[in-house]
Backbone as JSON Lines, residues from 0, in Angstrom:
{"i":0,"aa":"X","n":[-36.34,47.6,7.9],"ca":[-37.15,48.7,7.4],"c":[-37.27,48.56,5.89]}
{"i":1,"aa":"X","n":[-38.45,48.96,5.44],"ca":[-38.78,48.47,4.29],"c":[-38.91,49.4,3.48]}
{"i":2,"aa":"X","n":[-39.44,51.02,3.99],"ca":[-39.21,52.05,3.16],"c":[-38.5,53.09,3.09]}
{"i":3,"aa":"X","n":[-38.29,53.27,2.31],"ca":[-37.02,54.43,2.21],"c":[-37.16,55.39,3.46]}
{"i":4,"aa":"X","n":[-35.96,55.59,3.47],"ca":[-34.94,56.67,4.69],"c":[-35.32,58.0,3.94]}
{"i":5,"aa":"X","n":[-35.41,59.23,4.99],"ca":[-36.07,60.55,4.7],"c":[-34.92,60.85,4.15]}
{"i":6,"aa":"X","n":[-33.32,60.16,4.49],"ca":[-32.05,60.65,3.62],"c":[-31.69,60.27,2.31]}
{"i":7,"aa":"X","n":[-32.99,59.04,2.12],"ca":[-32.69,58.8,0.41],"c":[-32.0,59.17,-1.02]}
{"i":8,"aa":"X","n":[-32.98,60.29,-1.2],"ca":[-32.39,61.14,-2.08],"c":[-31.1,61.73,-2.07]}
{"i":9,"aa":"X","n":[-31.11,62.31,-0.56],"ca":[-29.4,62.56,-0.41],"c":[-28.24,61.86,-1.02]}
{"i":10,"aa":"X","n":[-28.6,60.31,-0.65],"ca":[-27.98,59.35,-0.72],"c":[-27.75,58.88,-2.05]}
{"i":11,"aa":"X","n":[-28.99,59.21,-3.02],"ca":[-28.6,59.11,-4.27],"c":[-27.55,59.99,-4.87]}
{"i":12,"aa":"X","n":[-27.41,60.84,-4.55],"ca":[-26.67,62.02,-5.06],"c":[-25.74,61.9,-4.81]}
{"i":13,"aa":"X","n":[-25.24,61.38,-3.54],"ca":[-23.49,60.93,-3.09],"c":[-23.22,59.67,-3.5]}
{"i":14,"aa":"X","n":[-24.28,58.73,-3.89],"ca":[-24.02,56.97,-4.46],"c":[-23.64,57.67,-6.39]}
{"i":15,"aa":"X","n":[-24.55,58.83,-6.66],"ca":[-24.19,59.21,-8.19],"c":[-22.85,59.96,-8.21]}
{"i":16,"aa":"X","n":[-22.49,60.62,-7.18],"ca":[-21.25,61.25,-7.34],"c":[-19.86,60.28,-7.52]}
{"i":17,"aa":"X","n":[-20.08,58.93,-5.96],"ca":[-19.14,58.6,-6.14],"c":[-18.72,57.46,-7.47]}
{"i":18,"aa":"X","n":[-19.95,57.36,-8.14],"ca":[-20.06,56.78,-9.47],"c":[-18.76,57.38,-10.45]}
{"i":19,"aa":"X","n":[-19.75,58.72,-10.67],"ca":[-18.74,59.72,-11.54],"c":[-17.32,59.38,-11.2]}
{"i":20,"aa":"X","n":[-17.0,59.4,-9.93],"ca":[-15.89,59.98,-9.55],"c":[-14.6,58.31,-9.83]}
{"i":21,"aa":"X","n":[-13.28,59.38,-9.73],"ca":[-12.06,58.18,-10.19],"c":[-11.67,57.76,-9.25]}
{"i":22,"aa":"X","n":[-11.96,57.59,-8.0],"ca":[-11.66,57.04,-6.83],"c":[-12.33,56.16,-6.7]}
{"i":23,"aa":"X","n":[-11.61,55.19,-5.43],"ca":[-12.48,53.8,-4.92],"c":[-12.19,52.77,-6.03]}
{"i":24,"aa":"X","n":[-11.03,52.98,-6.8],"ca":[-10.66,51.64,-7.76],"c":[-9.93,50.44,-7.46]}
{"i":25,"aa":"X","n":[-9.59,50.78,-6.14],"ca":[-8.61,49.48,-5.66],"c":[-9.68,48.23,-5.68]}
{"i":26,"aa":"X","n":[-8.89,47.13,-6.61],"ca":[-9.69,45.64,-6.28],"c":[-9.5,44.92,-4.94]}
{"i":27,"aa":"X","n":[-10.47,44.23,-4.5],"ca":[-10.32,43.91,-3.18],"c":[-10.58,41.91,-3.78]}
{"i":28,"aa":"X","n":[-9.53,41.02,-3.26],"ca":[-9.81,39.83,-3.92],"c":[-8.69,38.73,-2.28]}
{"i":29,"aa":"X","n":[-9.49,37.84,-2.33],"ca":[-9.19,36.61,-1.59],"c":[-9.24,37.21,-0.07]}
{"i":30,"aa":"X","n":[-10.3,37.62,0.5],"ca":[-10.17,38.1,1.53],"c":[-11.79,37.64,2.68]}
{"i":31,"aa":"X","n":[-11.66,37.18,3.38],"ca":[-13.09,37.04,4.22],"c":[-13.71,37.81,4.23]}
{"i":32,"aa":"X","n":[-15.13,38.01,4.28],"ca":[-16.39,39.34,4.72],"c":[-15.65,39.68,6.33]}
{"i":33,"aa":"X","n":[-15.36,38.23,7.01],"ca":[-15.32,39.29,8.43],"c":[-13.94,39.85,8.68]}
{"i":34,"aa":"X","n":[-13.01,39.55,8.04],"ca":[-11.57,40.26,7.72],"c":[-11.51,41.74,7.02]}
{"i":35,"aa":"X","n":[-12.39,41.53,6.03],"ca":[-12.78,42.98,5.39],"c":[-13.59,43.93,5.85]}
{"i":36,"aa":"X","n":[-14.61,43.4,6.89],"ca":[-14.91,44.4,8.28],"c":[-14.24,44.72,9.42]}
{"i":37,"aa":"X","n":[-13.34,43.71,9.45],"ca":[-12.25,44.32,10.86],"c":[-11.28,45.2,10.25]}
{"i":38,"aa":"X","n":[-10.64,44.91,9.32],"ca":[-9.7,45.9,8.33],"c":[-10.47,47.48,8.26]}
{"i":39,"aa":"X","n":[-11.63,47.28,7.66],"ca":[-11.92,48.9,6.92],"c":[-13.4,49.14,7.7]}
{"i":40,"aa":"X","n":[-13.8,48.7,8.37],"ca":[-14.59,48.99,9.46],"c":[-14.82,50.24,10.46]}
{"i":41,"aa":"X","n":[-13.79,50.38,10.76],"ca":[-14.16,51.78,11.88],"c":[-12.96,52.87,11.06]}
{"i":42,"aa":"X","n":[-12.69,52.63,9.88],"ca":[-11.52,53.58,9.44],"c":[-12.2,54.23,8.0]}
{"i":43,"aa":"X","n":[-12.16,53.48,7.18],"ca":[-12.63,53.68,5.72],"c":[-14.21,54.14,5.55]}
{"i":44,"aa":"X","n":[-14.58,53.34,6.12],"ca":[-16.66,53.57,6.61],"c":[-16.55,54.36,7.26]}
{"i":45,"aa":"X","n":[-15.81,54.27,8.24],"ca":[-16.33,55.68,9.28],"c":[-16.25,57.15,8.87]}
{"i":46,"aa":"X","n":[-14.9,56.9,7.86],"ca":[-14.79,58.2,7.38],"c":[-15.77,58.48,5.72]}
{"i":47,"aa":"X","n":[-16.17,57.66,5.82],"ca":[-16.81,58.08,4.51],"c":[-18.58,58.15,4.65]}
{"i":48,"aa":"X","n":[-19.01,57.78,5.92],"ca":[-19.94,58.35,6.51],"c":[-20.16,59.67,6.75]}
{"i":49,"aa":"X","n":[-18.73,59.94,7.87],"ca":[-18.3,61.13,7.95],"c":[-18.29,62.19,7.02]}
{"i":50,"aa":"X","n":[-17.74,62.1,5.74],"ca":[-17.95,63.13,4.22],"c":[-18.96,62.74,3.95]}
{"i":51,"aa":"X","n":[-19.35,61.9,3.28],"ca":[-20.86,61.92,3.2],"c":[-21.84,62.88,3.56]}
{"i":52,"aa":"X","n":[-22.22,62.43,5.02],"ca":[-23.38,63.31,5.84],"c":[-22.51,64.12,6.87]}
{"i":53,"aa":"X","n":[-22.14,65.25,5.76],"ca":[-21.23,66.05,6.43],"c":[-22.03,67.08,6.99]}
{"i":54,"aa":"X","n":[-21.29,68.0,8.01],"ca":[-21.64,68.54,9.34],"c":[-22.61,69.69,8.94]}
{"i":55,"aa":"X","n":[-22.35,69.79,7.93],"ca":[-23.56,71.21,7.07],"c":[-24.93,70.64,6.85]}
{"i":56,"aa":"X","n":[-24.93,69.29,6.12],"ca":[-26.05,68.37,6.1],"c":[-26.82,68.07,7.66]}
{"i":57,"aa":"X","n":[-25.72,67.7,8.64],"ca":[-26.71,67.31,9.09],"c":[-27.48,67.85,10.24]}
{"i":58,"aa":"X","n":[-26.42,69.46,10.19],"ca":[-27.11,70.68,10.85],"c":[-28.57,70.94,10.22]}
{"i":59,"aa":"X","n":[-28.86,70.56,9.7],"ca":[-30.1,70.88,8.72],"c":[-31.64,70.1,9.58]}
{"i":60,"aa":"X","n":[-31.23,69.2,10.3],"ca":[-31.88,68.32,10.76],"c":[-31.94,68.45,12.07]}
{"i":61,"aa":"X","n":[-33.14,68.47,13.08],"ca":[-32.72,68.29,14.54],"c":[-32.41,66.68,15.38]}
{"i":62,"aa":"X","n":[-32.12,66.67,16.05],"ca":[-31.81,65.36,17.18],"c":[-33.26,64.26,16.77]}
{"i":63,"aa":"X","n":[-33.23,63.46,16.17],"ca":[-34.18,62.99,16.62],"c":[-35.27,62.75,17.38]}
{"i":64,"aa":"X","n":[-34.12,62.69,18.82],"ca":[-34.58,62.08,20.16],"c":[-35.43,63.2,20.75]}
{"i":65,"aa":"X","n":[-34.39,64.4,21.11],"ca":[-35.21,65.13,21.92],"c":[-35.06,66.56,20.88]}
{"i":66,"aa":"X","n":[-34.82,66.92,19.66],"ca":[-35.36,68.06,18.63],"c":[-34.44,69.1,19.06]}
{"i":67,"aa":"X","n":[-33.0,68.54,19.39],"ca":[-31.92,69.83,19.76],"c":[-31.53,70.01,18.49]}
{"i":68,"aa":"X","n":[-29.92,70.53,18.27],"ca":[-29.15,70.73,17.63],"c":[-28.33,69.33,16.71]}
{"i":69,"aa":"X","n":[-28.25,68.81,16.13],"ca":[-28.12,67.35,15.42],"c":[-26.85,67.63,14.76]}
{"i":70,"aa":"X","n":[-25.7,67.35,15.68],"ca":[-24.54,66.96,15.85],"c":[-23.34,65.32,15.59]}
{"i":71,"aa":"X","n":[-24.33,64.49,15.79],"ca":[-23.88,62.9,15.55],"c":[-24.81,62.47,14.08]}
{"i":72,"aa":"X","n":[-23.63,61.09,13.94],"ca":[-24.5,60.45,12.86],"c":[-25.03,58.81,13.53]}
{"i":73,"aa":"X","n":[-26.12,58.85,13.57],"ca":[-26.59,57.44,14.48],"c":[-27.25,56.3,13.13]}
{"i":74,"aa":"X","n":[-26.58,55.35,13.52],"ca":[-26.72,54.02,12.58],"c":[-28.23,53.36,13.29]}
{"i":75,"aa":"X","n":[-27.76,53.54,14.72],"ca":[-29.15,52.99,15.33],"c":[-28.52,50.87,15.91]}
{"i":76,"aa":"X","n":[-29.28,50.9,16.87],"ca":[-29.43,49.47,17.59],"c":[-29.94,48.56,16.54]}
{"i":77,"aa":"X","n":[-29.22,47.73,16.16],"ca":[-29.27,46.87,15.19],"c":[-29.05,46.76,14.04]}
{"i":78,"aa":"X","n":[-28.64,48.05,13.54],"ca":[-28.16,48.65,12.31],"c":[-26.79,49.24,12.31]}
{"i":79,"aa":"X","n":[-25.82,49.02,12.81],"ca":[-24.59,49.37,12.86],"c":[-23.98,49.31,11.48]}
{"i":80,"aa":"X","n":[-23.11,49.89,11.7],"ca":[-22.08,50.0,10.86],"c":[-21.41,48.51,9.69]}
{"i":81,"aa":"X","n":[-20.84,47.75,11.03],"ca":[-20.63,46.57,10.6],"c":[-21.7,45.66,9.9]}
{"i":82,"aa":"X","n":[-22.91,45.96,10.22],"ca":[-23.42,45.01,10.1],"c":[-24.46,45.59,8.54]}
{"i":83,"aa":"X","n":[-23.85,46.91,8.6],"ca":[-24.6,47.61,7.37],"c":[-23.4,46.96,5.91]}
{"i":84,"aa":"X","n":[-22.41,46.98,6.39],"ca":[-20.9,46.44,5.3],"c":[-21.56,45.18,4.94]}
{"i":85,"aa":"X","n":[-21.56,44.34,6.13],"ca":[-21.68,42.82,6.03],"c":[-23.25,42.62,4.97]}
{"i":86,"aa":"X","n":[-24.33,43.41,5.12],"ca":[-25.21,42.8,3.91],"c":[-24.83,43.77,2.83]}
{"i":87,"aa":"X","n":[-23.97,44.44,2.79],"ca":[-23.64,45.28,1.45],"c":[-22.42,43.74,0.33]}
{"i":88,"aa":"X","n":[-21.66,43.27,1.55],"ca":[-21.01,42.54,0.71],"c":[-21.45,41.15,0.33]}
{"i":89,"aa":"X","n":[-22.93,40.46,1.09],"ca":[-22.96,39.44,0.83],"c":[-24.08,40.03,-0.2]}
{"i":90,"aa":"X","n":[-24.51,41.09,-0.58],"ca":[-25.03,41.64,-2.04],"c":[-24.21,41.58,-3.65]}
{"i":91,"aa":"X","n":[-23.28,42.16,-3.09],"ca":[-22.6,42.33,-4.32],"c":[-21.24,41.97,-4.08]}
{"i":92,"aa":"X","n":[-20.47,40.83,-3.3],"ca":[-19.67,40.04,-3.22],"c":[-19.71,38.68,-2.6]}
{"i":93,"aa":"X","n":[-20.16,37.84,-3.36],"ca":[-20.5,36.52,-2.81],"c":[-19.44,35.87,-3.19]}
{"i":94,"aa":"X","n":[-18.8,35.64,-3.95],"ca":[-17.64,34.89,-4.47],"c":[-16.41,36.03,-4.0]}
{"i":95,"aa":"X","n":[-15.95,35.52,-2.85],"ca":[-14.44,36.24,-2.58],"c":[-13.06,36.05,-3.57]}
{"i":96,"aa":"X","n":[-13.4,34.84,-4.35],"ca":[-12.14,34.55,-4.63],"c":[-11.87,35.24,-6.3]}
{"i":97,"aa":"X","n":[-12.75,36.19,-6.36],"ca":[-13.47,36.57,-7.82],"c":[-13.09,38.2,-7.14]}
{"i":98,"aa":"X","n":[-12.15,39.33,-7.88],"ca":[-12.21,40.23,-7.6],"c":[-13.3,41.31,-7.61]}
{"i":99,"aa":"X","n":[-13.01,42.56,-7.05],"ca":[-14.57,43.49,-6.9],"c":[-13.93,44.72,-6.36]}
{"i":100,"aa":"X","n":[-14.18,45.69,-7.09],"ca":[-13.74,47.2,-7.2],"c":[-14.15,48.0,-6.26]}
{"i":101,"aa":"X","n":[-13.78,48.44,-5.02],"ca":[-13.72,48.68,-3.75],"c":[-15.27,49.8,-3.6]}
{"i":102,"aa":"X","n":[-15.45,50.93,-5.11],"ca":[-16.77,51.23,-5.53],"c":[-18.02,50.45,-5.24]}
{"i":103,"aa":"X","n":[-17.75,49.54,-5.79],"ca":[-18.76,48.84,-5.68],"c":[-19.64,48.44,-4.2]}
{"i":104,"aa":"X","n":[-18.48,48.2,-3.81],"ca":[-18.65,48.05,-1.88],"c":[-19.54,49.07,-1.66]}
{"i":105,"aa":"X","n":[-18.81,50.3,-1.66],"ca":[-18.99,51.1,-1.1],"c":[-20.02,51.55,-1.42]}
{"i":106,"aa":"X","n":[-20.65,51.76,-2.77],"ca":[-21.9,51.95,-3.4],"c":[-23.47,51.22,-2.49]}
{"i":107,"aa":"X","n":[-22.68,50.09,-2.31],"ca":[-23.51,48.82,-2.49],"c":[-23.87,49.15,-0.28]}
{"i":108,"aa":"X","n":[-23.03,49.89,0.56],"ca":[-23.17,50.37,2.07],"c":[-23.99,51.34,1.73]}
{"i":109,"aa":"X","n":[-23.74,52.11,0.92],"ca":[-24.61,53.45,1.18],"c":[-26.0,53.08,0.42]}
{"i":110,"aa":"X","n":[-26.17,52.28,-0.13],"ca":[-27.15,52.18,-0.44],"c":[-28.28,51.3,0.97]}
{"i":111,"aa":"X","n":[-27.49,50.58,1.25],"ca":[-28.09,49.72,2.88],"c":[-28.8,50.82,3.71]}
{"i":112,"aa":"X","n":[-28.22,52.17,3.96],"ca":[-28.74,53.42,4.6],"c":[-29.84,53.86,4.47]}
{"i":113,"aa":"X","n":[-30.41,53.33,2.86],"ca":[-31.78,53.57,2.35],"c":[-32.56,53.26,3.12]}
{"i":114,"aa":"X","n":[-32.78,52.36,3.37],"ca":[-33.44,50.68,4.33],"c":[-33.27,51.1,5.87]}
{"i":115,"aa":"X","n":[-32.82,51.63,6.52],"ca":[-32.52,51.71,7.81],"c":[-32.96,52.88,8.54]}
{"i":116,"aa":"X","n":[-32.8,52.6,9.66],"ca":[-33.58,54.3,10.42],"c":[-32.44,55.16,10.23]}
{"i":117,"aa":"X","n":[-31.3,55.07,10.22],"ca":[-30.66,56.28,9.87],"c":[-30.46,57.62,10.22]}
{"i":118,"aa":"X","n":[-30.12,57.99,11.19],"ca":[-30.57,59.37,11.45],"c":[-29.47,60.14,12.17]}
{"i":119,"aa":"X","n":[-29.76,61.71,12.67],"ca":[-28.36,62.26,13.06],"c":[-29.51,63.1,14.67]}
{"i":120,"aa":"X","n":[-28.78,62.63,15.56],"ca":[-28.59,63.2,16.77],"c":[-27.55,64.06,17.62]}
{"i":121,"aa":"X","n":[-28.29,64.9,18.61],"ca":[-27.29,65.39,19.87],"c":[-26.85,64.43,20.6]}
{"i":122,"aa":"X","n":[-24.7,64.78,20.39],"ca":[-24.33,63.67,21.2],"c":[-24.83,63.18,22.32]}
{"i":123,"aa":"X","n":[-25.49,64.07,23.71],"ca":[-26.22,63.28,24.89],"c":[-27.0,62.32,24.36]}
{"i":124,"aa":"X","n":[-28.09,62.2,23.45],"ca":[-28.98,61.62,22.94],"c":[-28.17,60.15,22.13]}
{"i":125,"aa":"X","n":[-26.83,60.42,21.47],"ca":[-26.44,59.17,20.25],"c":[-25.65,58.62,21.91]}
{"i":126,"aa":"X","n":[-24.96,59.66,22.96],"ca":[-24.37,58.45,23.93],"c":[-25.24,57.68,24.7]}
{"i":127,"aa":"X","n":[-26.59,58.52,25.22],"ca":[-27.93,57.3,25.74],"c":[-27.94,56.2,24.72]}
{"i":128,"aa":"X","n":[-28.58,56.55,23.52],"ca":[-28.68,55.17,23.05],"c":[-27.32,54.14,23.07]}
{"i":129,"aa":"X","n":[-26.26,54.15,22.92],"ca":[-24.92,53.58,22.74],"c":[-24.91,53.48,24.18]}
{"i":130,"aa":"X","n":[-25.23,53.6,25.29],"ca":[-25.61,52.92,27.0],"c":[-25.86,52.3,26.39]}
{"i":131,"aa":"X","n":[-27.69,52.87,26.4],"ca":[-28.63,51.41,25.78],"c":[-28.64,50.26,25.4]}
{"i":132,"aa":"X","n":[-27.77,50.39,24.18],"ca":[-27.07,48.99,23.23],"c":[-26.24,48.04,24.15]}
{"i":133,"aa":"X","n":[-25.62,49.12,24.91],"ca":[-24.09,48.35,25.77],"c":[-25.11,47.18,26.65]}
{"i":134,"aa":"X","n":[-26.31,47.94,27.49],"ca":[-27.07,47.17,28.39],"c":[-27.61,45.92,27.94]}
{"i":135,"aa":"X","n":[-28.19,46.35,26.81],"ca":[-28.67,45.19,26.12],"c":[-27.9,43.97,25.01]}
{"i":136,"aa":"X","n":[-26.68,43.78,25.58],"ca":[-25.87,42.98,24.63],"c":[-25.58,42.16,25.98]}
């Protein structure tokens, strides 16, 4: 996807906050891209998705799918999680053996969200699609 996500702006505002902010300083150095997605993958991302597009935000919005109540946060079929990390780090960490301020990462994911369908659904609706995916792998 080539143009910005209707959550853009949002996204600026939590990519400017976590700027400001004194957290996210740990250096991350000599470590694989796919080691550093199995490590902080469904723990660190997930939860910072989680604050992020928190539950007030994304009450604001209905289901995509079928225009209920918008309860989940959906990455979407082909846009996962992992695979949102993995072009965040071959952006702004190409040389592993060269340290990089865990910010930066993280800056550098939420900004990938821009680019992507992105969106927040009713769990019936985020577990159909997540069938879906399962069928088609």
């Amino acid at each position: 996807m080539t143009e910005l996500n209707i959550h853009s702006k949002y996204i600026d505002k939590r990519i400017n906050d976590i700027t400001k902010s004194n957290k996210w300083n740990s250096k991350i150095i000599d470590t694989s891209h796919e080691d550093f997605i199995k490590d902080y993958a469904s723990n660190v991302f997930t939860n910072l998705v989680k604050n992020t597009f928190t539950n007030s935000y994304i009450k604001k919005f209905p289901c995509d799918d079928c225009t209920g109540t918008s309860t989940e946060r959906c990455h979407g079929i082909g846009e996962e999680r992992p695979l949102l990390i993995k072009r965040a780090l071959e952006k702004v960490w190409n040389d592993t053996t060269k340290p990089i301020i865990m910010k930066e990462i993280i800056i550098a994911f939420l900004e990938e969200h821009k680019y992507t369908k992105f969106t927040f659904k009713c769990h019936i609706c985020h577990k159909n699609e997540k069938n879906l995916k399962c069928k088609n792998v």
